[in-house]
C-alpha positions as CSV (number, residue, x, y, z in Angstrom):
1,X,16.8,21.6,-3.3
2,X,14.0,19.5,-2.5
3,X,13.3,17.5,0.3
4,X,11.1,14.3,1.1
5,X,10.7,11.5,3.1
6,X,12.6,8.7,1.8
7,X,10.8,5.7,3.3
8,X,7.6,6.8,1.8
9,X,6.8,5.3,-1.5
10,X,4.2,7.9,-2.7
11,X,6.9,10.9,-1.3
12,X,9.7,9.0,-3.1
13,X,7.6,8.3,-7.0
14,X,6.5,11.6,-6.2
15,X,9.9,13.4,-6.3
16,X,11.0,11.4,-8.8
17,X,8.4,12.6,-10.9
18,X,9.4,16.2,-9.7
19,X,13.0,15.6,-10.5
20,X,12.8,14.6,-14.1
21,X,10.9,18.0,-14.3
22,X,13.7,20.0,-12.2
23,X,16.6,21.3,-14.5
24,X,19.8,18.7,-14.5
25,X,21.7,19.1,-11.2
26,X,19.0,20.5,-8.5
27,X,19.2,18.3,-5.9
28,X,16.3,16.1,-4.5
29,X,17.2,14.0,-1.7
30,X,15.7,12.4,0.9
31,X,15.4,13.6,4.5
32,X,17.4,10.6,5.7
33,X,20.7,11.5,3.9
34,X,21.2,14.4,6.1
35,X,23.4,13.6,8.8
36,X,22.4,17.0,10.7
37,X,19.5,18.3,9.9
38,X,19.8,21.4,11.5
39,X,22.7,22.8,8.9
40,X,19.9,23.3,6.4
41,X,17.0,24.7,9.8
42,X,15.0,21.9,9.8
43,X,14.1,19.1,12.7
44,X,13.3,15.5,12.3
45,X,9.8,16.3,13.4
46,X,9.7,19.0,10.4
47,X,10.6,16.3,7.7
48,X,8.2,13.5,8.3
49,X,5.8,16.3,8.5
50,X,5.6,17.7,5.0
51,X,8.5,18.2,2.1
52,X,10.9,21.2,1.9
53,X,12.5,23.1,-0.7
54,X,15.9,25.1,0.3
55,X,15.8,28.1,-2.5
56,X,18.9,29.7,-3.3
57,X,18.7,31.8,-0.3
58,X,18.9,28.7,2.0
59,X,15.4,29.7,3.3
60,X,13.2,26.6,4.0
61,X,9.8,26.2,3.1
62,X,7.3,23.3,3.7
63,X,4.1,21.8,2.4
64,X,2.3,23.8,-0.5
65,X,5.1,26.4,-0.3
66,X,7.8,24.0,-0.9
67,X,5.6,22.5,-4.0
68,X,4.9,25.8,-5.2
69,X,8.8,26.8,-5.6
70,X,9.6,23.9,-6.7
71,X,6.5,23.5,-9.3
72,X,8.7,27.2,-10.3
73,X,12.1,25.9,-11.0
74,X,10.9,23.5,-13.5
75,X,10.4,23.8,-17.0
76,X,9.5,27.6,-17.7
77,X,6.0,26.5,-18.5
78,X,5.5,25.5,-15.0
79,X,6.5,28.4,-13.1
80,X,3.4,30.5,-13.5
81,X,1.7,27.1,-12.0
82,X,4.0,27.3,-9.0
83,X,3.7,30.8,-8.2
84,X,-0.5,30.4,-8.1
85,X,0.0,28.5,-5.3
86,X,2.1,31.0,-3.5
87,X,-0.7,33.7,-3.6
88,X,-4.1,34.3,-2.3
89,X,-6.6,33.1,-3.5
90,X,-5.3,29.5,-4.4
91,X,-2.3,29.5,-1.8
92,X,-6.0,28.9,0.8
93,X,-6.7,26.2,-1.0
94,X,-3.1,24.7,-1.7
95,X,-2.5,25.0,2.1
96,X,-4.8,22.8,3.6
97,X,-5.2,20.7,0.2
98,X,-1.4,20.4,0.8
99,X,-2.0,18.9,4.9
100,X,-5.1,16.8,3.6
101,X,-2.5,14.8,1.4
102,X,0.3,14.6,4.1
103,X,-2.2,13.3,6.6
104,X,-3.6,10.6,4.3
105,X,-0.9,10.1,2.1
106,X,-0.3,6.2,3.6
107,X,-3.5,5.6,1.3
108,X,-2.7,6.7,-1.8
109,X,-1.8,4.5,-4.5
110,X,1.8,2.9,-3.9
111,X,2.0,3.8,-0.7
112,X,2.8,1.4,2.3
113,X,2.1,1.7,5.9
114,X,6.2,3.4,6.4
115,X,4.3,6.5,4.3
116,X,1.9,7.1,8.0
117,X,2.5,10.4,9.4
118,X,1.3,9.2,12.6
119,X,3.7,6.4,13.0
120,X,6.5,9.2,13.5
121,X,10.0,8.2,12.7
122,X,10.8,4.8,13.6
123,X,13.9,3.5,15.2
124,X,15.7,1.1,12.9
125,X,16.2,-2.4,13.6
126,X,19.6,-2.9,12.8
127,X,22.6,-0.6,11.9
128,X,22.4,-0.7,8.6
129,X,19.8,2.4,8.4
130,X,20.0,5.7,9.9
131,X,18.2,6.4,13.8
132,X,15.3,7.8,13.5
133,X,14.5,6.2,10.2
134,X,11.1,4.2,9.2
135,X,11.3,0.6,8.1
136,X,9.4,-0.1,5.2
């Protein structure tokens, strides 16, 4: 299952675009449809962070890991992709190539200022989104 934040544009286009490449029926959901986070080990302050992938173990991994694994479950041709970035030498690269993109990733193309890692979850103005949510 992958993970992502839901009021970011480049997060959302960005698991789209992972999704059509996912075999039919893996889940990729935003972070905001969880009404408890903590049945799948993650926090609020985890999600906005970075995206997730829940393997078939229910183990949770972030950032480059979670891209890596799920860069694996797609098409077969992909997999050998995903697993380079789960091994030294490129996983020191894909780490902190990984954060640079989080950090900045309200400045990619699409994005709006609800994609801000620094603005934090936002609380929602009316009832008809979820506490804790950003507004776009």
């Amino acid at each position: 299952m992958l993970i992502f934040d839901g009021d970011c544009v480049f997060c959302t286009t960005s698991a789209k675009r992972a999704e059509a490449l996912l075999p039919l029926g893996t889940p990729v959901v935003p972070w905001q449809s969880f009404p408890d986070l903590s049945i799948i080990g993650l926090t609020e302050s985890d999600v906005t962070a970075k995206v997730w992938w829940i393997g078939t173990d229910g183990r949770p991994e972030g950032g480059h890991r979670a891209v890596g694994r799920c860069i694996q479950a797609m098409r077969p041709w992909w997999s050998p992709i995903g697993g380079l970035l789960l091994i030294p030498p490129v996983s020191w690269s894909a780490a902190p190539a990984y954060a640079w993109v989080a950090r900045h990733r309200h400045q990619m193309p699409g994005a709006t200022n609800a994609c801000r890692p620094d603005l934090g979850p936002v609380a929602a103005p009316d009832s008809t989104q979820p506490t804790g949510s950003r507004t776009v």
